[in-house]
N, C-alpha and C positions, 0 to 999 in steps of 0.2 A: 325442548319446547321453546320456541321461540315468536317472538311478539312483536305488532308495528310500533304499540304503546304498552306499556304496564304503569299502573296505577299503583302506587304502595299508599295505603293506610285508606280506611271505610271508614273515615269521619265526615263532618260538614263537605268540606275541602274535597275529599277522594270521592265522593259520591255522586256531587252534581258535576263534577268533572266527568265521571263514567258517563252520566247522565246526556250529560251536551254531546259527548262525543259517539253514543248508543242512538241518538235523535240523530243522526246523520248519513244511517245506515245505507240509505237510500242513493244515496249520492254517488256519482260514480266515482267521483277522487278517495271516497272512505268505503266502500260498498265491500271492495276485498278485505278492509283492514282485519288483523286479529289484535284486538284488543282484551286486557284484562286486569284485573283489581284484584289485590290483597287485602281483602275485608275485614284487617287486624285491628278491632277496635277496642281492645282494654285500656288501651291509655288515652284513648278520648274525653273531653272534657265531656260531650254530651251524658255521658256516663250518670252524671249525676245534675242538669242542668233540668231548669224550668223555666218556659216561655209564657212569657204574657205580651212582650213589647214586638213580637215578629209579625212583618205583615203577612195577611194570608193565615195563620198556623191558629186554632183555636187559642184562646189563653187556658192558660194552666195544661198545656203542651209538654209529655216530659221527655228529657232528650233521648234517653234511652230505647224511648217509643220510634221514633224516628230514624234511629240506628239500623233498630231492625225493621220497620216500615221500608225505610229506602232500600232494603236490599231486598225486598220482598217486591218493591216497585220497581227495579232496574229489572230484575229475575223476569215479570211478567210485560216490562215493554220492550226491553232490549235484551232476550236472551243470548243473544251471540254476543256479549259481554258476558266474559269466562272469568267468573267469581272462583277467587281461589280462598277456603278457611283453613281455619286454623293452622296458620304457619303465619311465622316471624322472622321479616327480613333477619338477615345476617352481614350479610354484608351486600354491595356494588363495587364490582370493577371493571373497568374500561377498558375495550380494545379499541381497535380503528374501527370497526363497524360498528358495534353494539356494545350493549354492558349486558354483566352477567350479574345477577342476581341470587344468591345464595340466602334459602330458606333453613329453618329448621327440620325441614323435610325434603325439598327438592331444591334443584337448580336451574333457572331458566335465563334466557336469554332476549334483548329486546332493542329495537332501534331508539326509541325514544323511553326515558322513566320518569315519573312525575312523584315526588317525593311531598305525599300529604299527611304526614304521622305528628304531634303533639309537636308542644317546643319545649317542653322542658329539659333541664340540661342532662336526662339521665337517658338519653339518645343514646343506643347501643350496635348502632348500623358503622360498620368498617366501609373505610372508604369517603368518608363524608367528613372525616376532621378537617380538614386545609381549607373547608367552606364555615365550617361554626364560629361565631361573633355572637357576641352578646346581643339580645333584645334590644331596638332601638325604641320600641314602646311601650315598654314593659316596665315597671319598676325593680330596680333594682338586686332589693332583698329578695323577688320571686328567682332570681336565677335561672331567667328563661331565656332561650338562644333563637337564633336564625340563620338558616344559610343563608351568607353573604350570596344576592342576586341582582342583575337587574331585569326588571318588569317581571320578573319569575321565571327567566331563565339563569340559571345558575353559569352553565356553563353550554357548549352545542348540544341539541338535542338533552339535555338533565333540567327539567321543572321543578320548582318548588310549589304549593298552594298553601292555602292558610295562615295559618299564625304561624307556623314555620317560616312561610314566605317574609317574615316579618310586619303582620297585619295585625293591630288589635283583635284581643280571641273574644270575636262576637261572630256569633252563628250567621245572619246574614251578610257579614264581611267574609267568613272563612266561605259558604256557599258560594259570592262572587269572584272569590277567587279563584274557584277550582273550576268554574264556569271559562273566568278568562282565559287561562289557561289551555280551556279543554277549545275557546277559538280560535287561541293562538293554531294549537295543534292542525287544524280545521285548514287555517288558511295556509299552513306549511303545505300542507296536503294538496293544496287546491292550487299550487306553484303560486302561492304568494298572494292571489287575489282574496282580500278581506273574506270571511267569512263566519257567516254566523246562522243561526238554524233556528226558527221560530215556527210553533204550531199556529195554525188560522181557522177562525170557525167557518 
């Protein structure tokens, strides 16, 4: 099976990233794409979070609610975004066209991977050490990492989003990231000309 984009991890980050990139369906530089998400969320912090200070989001919002919301909300607007569960990267490795992706179930393959899964340091994906560094905003004692990037690209075609990316782990930091990301992607696509996708009443 193989993909334009894959999305590993259905936290903040991997979801409005699906999200931006599902909103663009229409378009004819994304229209073909096969895009897809690894909806691995146990190690998300949403897990056990509560909102009062986000804008938009009722207060007393709990994150866990949202987890599964969002994928109930990608499922019903952008179905052709192929939600894959229950399976756990394993590893990424790189060839000249694509990387390959090894699940605890299957193995796929993808031109582009955008890498939105937790930061802490108990990251169990092969292939990704020679990018881990320490949290640059993060205190210390938490022993939380990041793949070394710039703007969120890692390396050609390898994204990072969220607190991975090295962003404070705040729900609407981690959301715009997977967003930016998901228009970097947009304007790769679109041979470079900026891009970005807004609904209008």
């Amino acid at each position: 099976m193989c993909f334009d984009t894959l999305i590993i991890g259905g936290g903040a980050a991997g979801l409005s990233c699906a999200l931006v990139l599902g909103s663009a369906k229409n378009k004819p530089f994304a229209q073909d794409k096969r895009i897809g998400i690894i909806t691995h969320q146990k190690t998300s912090h949403l897990q056990n979070a509560l909102f009062n200070n986000v804008l938009g989001l009722q207060p007393g919002t709990l994150g866990e609610d949202i987890l599964q919301d969002g994928k109930i909300q990608l499922e019903n607007l952008y179905p052709h975004i192929e939600q894959i569960e229950n399976e756990k990267v394993s590893s990424i490795e790189k060839s000249e066209d694509y990387f390959t992706i090894t699940t605890n179930a299957h193995i796929y393959k993808s031109k582009i991977v955008i890498i939105a899964v937790g930061y802490t340091s108990f990251i169990t994906i092969k292939g990704l050490e020679n990018y881990i560094e320490p949290h640059p905003r993060s205190a210390i004692e938490k022993d939380r990492i990041w793949l070394k990037n710039t703007d969120h690209l890692v390396e050609k075609n390898l994204y990072v989003a969220g607190s991975l990316a090295g962003w404070r782990s705040q729900f609407a930091i981690a959301c715009g990231s997977g967003s930016h990301v998901a228009t970097d992607i947009l304007t790769l696509w679109n041979n470079g000309k900026q891009t970005k996708i807004h609904d209008k009443v």
